[in-house]
MIDOSE-1310 file (N, C-alpha, C; in nm, 2 decimals, decimal comma, always signed):
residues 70
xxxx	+10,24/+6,47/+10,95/+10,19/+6,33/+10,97/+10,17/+6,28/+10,83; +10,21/+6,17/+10,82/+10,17/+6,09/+10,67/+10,02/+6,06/+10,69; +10,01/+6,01/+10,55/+9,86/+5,92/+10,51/+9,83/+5,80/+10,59; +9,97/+5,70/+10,59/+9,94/+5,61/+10,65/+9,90/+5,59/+10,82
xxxx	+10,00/+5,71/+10,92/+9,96/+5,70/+11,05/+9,84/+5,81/+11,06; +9,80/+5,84/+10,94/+9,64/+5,95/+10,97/+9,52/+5,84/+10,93; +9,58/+5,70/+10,86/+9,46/+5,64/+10,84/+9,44/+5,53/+10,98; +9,58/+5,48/+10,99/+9,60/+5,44/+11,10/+9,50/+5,48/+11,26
xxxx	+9,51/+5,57/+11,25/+9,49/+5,68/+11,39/+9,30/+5,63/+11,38; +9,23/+5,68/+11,26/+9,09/+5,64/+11,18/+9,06/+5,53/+11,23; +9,11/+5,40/+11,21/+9,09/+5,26/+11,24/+9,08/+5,29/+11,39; +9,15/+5,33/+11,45/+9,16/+5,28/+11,58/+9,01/+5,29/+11,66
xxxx	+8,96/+5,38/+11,66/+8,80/+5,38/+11,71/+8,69/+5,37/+11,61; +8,62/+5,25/+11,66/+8,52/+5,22/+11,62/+8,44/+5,33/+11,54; +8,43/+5,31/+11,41/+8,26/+5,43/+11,43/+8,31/+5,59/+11,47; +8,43/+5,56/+11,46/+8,48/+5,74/+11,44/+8,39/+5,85/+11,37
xxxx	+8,42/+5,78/+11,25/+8,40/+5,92/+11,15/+8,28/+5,90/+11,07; +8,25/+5,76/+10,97/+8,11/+5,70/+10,97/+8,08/+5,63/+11,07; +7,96/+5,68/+11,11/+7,84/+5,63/+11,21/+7,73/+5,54/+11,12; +7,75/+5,57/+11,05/+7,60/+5,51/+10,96/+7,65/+5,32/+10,92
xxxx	+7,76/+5,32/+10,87/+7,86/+5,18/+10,86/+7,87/+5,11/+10,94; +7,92/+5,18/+11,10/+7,93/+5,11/+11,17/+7,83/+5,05/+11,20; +7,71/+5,15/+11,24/+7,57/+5,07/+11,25/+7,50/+5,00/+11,20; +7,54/+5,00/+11,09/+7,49/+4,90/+10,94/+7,57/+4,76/+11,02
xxxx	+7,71/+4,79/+11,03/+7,77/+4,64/+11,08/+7,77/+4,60/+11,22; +7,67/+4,68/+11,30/+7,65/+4,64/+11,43/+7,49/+4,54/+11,44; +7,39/+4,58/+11,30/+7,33/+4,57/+11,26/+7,29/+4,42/+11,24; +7,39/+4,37/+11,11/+7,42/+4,26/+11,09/+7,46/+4,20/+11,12
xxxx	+7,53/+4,23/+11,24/+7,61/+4,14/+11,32/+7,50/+4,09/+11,44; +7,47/+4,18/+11,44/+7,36/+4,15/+11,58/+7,22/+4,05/+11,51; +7,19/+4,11/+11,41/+7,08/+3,93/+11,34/+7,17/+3,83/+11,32; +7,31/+3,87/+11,31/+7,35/+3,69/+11,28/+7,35/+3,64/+11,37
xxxx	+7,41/+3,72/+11,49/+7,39/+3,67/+11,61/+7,27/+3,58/+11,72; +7,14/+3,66/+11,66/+7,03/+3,60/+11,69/+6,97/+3,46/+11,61; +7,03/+3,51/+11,47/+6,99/+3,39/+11,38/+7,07/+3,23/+11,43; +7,21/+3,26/+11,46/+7,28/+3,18/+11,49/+7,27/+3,10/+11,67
xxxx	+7,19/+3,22/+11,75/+7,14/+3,17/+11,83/+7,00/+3,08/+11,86; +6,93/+3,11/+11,80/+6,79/+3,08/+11,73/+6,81/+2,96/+11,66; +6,90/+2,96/+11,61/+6,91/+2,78/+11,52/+7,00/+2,68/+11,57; +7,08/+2,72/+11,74/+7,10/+2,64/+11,83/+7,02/+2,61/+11,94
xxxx	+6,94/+2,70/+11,92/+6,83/+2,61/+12,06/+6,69/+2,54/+11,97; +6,69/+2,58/+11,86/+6,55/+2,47/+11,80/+6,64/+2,36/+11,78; +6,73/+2,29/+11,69/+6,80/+2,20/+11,68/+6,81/+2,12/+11,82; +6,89/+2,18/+11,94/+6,89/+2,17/+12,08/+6,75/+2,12/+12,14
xxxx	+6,64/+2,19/+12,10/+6,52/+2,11/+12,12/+6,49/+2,00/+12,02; +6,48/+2,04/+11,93/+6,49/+1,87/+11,80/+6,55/+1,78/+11,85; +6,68/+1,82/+11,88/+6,75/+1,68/+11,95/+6,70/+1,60/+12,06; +6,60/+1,68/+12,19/+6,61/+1,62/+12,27/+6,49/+1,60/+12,30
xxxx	+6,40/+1,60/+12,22/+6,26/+1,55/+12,20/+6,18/+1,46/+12,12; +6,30/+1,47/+12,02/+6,25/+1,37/+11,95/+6,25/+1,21/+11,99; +6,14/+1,13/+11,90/+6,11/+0,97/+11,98/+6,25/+0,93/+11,90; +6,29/+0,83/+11,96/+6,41/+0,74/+11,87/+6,37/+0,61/+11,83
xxxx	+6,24/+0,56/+11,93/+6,20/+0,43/+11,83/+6,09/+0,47/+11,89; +5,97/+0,37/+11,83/+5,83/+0,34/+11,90/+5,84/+0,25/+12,08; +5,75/+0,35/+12,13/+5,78/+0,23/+12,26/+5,67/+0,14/+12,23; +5,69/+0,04/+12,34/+5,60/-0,10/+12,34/+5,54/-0,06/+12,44
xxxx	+5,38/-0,04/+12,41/+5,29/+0,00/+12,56/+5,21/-0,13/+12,53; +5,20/-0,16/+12,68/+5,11/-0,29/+12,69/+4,97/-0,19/+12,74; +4,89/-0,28/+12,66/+4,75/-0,27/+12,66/+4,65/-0,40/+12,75; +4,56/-0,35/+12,83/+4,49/-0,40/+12,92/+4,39/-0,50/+12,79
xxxx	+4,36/-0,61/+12,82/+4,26/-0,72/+12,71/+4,17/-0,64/+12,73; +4,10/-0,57/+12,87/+3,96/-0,54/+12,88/+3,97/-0,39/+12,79; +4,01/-0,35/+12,72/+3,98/-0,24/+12,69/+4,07/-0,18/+12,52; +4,07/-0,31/+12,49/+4,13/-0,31/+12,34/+3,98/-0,36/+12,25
xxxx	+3,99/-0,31/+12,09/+3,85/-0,26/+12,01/+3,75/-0,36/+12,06; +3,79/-0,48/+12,02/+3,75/-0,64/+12,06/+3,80/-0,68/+12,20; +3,71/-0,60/+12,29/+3,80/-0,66/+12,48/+3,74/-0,81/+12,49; +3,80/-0,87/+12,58/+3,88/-1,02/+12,62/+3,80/-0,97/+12,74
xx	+3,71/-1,06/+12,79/+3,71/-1,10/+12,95/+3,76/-1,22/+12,97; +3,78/-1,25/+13,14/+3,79/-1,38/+13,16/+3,63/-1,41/+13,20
């Protein structure tokens, strides 16, 4: 068997031979994953809570600093 179909053969399963690597990159793959999930649902809530203008609330005369009776 050559070098190349013996490195070949190595690639093919995951986490063969180093275990420690693979878990290092299951690792980091899995916080990017959370990170990348985690900064689409706050965004996702920023988007859909925030005010877009001031509303206009009407105020009753009897009950503004200076109230108005009739």
């Amino acid at each position: 068997m050559s070098q190349e179909q013996h490195t070949q053969e190595d690639c093919r399963e995951f986490g063969k031979n180093n275990w420690v690597s693979s878990s290092r990159f299951l690792f980091y793959l899995s916080v990017l994953c959370f990170l990348g999930f985690f900064t689409g649902c706050s965004y996702n809530v920023y988007k859909s809570t925030r005010y877009h203008e001031k509303p206009k609330v009407e105020v009753q005369p009897s009950s503004l600093y200076k109230p108005e009776y009739k």
